[in-house]
Backbone as a ProteinNet text record, in pm:
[ID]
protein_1_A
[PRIMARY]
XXXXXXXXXXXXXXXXXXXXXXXXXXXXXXXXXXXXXXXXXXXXXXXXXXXXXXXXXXXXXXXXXXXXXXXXXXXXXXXXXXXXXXXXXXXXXXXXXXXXXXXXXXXXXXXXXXXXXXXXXXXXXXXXXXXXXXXXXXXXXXXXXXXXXXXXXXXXXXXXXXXXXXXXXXXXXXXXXXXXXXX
[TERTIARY]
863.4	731.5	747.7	633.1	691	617.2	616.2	540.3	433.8	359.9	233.6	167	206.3	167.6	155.6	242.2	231.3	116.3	105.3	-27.9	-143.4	-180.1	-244.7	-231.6	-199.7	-223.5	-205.5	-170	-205.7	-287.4	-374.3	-433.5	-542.4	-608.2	-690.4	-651.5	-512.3	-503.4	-519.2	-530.4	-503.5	-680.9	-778.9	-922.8	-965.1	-904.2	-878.9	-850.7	-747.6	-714.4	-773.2	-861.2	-944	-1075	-1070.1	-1240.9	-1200.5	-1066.8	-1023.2	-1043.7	-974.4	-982.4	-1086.8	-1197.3	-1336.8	-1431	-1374.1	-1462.7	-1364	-1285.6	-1169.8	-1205.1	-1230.6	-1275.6	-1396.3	-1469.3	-1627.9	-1639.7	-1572.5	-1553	-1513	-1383.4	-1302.5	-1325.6	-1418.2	-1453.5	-1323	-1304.4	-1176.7	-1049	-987	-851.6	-786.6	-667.8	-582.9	-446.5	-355.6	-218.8	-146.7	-64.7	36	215.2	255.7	368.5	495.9	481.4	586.8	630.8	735.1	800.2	738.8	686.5	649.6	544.6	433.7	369.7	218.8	185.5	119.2	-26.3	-60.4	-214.2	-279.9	-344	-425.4	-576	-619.2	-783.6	-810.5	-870.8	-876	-1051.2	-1056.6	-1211	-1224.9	-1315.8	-1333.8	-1421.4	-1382.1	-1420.3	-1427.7	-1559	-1615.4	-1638.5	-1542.5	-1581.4	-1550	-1613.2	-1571	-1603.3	-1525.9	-1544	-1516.6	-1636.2	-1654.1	-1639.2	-1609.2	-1592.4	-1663.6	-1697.9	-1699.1	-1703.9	-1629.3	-1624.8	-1488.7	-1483.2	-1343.7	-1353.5	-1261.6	-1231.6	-1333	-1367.2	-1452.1	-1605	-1655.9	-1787.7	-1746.1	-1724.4	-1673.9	-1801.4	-1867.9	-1958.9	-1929.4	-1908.2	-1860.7	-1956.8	-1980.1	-2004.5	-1950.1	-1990.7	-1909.2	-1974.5	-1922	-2046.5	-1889.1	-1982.4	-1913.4	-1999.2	-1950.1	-1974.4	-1989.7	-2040.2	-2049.3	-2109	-2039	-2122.7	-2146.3	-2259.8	-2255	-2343.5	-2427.4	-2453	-2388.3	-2300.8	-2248.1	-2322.9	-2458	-2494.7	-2510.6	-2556.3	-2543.7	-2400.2	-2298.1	-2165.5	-2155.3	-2196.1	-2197.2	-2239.7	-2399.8	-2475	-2377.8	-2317.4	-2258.2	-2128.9	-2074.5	-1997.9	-2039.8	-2144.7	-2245.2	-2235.9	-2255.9	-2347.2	-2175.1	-2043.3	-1927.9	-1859.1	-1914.6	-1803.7	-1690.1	-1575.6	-1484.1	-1445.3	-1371.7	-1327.8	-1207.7	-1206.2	-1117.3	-1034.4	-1144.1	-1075.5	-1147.1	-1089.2	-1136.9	-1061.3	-1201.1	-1143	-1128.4	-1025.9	-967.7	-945.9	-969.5	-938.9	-822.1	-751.2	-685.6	-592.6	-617.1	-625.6	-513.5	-380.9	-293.3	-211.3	-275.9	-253.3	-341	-434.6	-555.3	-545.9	-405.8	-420.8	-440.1	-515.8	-564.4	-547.6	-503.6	-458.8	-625.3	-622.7	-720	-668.2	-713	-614	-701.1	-709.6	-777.9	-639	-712.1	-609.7	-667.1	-568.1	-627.3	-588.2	-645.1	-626.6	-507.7	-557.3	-496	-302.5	-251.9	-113.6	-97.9	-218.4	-201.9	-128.9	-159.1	-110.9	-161.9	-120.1	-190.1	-251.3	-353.9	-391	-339.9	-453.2	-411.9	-396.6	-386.5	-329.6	-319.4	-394	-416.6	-348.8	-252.6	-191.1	-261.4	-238.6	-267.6	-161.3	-222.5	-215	-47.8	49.9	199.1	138.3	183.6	166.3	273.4	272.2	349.5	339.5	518.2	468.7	503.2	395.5	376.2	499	566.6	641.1	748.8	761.3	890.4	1065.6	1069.8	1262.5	1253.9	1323.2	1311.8	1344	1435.2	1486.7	1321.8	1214.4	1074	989.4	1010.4	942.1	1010.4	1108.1	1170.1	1082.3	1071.6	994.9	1038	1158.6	1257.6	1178.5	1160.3	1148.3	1054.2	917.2	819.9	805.6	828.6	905.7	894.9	995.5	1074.6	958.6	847.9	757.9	623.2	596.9	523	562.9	704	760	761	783	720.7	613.6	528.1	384.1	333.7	397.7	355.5	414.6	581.2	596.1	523.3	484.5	401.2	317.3	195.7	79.8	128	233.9	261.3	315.9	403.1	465.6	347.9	255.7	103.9	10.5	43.8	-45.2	52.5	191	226.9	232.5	240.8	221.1	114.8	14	-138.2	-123.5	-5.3	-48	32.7	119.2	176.3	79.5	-4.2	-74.2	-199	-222	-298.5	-245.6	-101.2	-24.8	-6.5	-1.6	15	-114.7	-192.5	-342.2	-372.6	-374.9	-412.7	-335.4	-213.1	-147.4	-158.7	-200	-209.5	-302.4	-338.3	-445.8	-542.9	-579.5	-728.2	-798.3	-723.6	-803.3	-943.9	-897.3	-1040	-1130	-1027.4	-1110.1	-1197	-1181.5	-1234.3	-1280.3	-1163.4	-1202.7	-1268	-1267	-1321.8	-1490.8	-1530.4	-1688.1	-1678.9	-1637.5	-1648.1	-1722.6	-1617	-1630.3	-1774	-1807.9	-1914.8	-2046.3	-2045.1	-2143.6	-2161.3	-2076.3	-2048	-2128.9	-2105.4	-2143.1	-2246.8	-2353.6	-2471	-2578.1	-2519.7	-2598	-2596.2	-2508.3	-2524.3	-2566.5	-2576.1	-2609.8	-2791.4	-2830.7	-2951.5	-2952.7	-2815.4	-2794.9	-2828
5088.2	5093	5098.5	5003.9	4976.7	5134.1	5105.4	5188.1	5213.6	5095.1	5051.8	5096.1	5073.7	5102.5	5283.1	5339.5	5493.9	5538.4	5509.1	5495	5469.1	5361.1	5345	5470.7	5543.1	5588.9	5705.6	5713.7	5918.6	5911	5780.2	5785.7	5904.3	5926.7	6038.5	6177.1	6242.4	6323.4	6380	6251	6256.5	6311.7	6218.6	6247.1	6391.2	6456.6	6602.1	6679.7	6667.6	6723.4	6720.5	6670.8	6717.5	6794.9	6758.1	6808.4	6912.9	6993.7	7144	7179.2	7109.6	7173.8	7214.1	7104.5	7158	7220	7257.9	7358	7473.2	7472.6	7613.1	7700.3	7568.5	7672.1	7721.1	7642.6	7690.8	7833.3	7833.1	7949.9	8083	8080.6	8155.4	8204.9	8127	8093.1	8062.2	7966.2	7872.5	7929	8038.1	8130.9	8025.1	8019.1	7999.3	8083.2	8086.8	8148.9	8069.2	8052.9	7980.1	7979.1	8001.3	8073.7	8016.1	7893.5	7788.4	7805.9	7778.3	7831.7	7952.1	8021.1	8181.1	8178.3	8032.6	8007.6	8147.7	8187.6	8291.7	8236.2	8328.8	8287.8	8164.8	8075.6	7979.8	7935.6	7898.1	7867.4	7736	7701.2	7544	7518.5	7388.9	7341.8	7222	7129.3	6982.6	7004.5	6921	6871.2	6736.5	6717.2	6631.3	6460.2	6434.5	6253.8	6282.6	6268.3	6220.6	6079.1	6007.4	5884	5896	5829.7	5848.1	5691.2	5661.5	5560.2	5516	5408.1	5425.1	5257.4	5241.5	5103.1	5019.9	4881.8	4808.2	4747.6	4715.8	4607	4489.1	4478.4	4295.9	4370	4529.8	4556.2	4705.5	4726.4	4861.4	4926.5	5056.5	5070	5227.9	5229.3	5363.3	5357.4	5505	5628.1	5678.5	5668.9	5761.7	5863.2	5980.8	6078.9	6129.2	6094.5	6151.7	6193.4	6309.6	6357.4	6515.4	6544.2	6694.2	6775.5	6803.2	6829.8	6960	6972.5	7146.2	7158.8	7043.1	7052.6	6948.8	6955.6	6813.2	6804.4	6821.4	6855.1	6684.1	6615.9	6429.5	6413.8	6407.8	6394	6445.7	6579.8	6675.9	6602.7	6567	6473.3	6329.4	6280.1	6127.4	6182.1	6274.6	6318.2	6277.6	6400.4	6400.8	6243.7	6199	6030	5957.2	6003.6	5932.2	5885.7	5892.2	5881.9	5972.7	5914.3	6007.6	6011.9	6098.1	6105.2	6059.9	5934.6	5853.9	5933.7	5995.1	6054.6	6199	6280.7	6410.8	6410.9	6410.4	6528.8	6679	6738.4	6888.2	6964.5	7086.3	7182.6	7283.5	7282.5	7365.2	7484.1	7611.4	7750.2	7809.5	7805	7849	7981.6	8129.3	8176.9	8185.3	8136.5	8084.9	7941.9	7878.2	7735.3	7642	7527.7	7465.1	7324	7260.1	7135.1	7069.3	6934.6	6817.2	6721.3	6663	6569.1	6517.3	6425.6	6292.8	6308.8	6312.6	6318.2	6192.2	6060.6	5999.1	6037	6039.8	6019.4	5957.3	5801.4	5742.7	5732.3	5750	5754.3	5912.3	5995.1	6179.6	6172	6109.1	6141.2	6112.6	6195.8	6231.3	6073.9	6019.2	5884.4	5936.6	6031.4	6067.6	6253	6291.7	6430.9	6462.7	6570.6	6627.5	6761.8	6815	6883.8	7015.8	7140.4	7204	7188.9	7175.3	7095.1	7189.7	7104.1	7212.7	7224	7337.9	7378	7363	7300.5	7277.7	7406.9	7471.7	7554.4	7575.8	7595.1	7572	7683.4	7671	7734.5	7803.8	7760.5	7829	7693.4	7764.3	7689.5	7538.9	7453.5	7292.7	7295	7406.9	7364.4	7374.5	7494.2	7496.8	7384.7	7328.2	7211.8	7080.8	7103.5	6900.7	6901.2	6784	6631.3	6724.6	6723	6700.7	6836.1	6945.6	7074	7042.1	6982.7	6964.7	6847.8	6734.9	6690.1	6770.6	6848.3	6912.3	7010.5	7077.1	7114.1	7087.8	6998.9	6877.1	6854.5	6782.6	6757.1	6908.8	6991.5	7170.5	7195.8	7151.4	7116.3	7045.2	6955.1	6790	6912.9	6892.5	6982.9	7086.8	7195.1	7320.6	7237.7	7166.2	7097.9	7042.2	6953.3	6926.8	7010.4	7096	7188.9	7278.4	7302.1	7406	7285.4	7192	7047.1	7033.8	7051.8	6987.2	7150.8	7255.1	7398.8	7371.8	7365.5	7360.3	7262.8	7134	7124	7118.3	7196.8	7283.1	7345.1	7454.2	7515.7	7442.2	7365.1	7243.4	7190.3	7143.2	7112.6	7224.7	7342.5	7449	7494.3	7512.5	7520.4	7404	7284.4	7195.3	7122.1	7184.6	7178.6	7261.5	7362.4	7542.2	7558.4	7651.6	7674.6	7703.6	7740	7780.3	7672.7	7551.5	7424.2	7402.5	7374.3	7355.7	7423.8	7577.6	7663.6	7722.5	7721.8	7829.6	7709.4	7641.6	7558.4	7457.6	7381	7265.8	7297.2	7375	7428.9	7497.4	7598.9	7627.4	7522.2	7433.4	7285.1	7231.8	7175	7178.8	7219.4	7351	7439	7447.1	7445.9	7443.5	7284.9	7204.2	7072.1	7077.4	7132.4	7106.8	7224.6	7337.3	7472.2	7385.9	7327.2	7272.4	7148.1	7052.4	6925.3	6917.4	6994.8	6990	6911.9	6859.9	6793.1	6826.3
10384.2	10324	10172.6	10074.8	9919.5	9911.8	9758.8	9673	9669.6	9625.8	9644.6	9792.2	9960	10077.9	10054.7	10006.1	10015.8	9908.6	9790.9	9707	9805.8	9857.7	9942.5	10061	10144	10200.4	10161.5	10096.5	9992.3	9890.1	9878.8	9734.9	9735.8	9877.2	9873.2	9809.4	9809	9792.7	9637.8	9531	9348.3	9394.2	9461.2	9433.8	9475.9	9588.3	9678.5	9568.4	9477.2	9392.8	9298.5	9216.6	9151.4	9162.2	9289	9310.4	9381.6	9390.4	9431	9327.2	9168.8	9117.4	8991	8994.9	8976.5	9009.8	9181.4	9257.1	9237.7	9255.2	9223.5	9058.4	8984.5	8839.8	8816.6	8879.4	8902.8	8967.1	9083.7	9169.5	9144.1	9031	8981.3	8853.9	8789.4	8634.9	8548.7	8596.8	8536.4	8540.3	8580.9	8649.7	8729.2	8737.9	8846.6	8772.6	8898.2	8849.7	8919.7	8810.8	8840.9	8836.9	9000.5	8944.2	8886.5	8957.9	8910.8	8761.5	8738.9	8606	8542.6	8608.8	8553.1	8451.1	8452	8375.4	8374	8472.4	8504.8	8486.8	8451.6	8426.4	8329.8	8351	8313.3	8338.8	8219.8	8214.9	8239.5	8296.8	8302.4	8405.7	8330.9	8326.2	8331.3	8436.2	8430.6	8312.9	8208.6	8084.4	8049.9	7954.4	7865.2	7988.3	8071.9	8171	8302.2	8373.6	8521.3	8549.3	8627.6	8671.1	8868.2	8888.9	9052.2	9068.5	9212.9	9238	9425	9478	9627.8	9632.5	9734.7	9760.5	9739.4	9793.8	9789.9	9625.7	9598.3	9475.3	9426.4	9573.7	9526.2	9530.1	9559.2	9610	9555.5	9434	9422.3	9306.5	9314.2	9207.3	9174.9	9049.2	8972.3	8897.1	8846.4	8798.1	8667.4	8570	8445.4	8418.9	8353.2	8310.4	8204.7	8078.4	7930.9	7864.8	7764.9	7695	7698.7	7628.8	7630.9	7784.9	7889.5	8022.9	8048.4	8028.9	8075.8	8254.8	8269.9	8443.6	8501.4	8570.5	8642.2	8791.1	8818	8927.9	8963.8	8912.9	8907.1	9003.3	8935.1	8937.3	9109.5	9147.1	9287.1	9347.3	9337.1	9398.1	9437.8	9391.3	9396	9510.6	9483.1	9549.6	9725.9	9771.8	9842	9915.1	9821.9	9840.5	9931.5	9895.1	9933.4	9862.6	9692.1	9597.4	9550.1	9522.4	9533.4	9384.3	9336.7	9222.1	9151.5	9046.5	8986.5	8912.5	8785.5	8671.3	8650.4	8571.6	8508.1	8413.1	8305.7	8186.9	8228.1	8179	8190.5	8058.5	8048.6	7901.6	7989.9	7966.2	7966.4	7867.9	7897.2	7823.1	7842.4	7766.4	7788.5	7716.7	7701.7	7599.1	7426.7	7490.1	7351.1	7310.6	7360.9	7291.1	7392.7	7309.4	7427.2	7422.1	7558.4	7578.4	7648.4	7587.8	7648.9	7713.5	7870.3	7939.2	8046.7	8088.5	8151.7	8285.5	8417.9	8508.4	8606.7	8614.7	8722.9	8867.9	8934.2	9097.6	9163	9140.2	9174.9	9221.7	9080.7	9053.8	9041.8	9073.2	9011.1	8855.3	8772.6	8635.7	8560.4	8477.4	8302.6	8228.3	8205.7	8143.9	7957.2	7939.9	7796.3	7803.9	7645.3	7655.4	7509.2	7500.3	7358.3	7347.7	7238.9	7251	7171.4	7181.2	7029.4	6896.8	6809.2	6650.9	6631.6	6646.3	6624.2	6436.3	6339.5	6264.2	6155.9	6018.8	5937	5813.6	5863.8	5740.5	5652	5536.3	5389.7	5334.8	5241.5	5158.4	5260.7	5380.9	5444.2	5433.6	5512.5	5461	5492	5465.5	5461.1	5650.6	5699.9	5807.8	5963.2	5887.5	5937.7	5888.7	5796.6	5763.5	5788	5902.2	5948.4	6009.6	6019.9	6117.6	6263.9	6248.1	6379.4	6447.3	6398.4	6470.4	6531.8	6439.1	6480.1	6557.2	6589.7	6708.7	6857.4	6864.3	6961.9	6991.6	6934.5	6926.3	7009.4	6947.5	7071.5	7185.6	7208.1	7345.3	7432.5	7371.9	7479.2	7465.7	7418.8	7409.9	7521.6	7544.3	7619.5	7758.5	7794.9	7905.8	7954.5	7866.3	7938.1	8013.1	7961.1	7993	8163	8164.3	8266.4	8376.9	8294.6	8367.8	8477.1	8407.6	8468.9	8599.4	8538.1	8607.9	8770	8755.2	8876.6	8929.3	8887.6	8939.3	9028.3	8911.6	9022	9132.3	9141	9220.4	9356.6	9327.4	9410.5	9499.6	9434.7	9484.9	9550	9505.4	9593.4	9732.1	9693.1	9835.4	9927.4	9907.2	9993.9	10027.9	9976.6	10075.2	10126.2	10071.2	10181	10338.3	10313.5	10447	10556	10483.7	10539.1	10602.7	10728	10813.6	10722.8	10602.6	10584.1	10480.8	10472.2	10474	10525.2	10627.1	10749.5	10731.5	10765.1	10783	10649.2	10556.8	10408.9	10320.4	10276.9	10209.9	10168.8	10269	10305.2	10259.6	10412.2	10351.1	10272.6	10159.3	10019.6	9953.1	9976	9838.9	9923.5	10032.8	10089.7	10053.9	10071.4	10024.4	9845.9	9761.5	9660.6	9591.1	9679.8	9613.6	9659.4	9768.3	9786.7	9741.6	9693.8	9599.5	9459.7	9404.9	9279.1	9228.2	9364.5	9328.4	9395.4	9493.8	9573.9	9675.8	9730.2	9845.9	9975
[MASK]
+++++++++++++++++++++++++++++++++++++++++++++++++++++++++++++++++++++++++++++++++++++++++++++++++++++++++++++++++++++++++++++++++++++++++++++++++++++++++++++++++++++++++++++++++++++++

């Protein structure tokens, strides 16, 4: 079986995974813990686009919703309707600093990714002011972000294999999408 055939038949799980984890922050008020690399506690929030999708290639009709979102009850609603979820914007809160990142479904990975601003500093030694540090800076910047992303979804893969799928979760997100959308 290629590449492409297994995409195809796990592609559900990138769309599962987001919409755990927009009902999971809603639920929690944006908390998860995460233990994988001892990252611990994290804030995180579907932010600023969602893109929904339902249908084949040649008959396919999506959904965008950008910009500043403070009710995504539209977005719930479409849900509802059998659209599934392409993309999410995400904020994520790591310690006060905060990463911006677009997660597709599809392939489960990062499209784009905003880091917090690494800091150049003024009047300290030439060896705090290389390129290079700051460099190396970013790239553990870029890792944490990911590092917390495939955590979560760790913790995604282990509840959704796990007996209280069916049972808890499932109607959570259920109930959750039809208190907020009026479904």
């Amino acid at each position: 079986m290629g590449v492409l055939e297994n995409i195809d038949k796990t592609g559900f799980l990138g769309s599962e995974f987001i919409k755990w984890l927009w009902h999971r922050s809603e639920m929690k008020n944006g908390m998860f813990e995460v233990k994988e690399n001892n990252l611990g506690a994290v804030e995180l929030w579907v932010h600023d686009r969602l893109k929904l999708e339902k249908g084949e290639a040649d008959r396919r009709e999506s959904l965008t919703y950008a910009g500043s979102i403070t009710d995504l009850g539209e977005a719930k609603m479409a849900l509802g309707k059998g659209k599934e979820l392409k993309e999410a914007g995400v904020k994520l809160t790591i310690d006060g600093d905060e990463w911006f990142l677009t997660l597709d479904s599809r392939y489960l990975d990062i499209k784009s990714l905003k880091t917090p601003k690494t800091e150049k500093l003024s009047g300290g030694t030439a060896e705090e002011d290389d390129p290079e540090s700051r460099f190396y800076e970013r790239v553990f910047l870029i890792e944490k972000a990911v590092d917390v992303m495939d955590g979560l979804f760790a913790v995604f893969m282990a509840e959704r294999t796990g007996p209280e799928w069916n049972r808890r979760t499932l109607p959570s997100i259920k109930k959750w999408r039809e208190n907020y959308a009026g479904v």
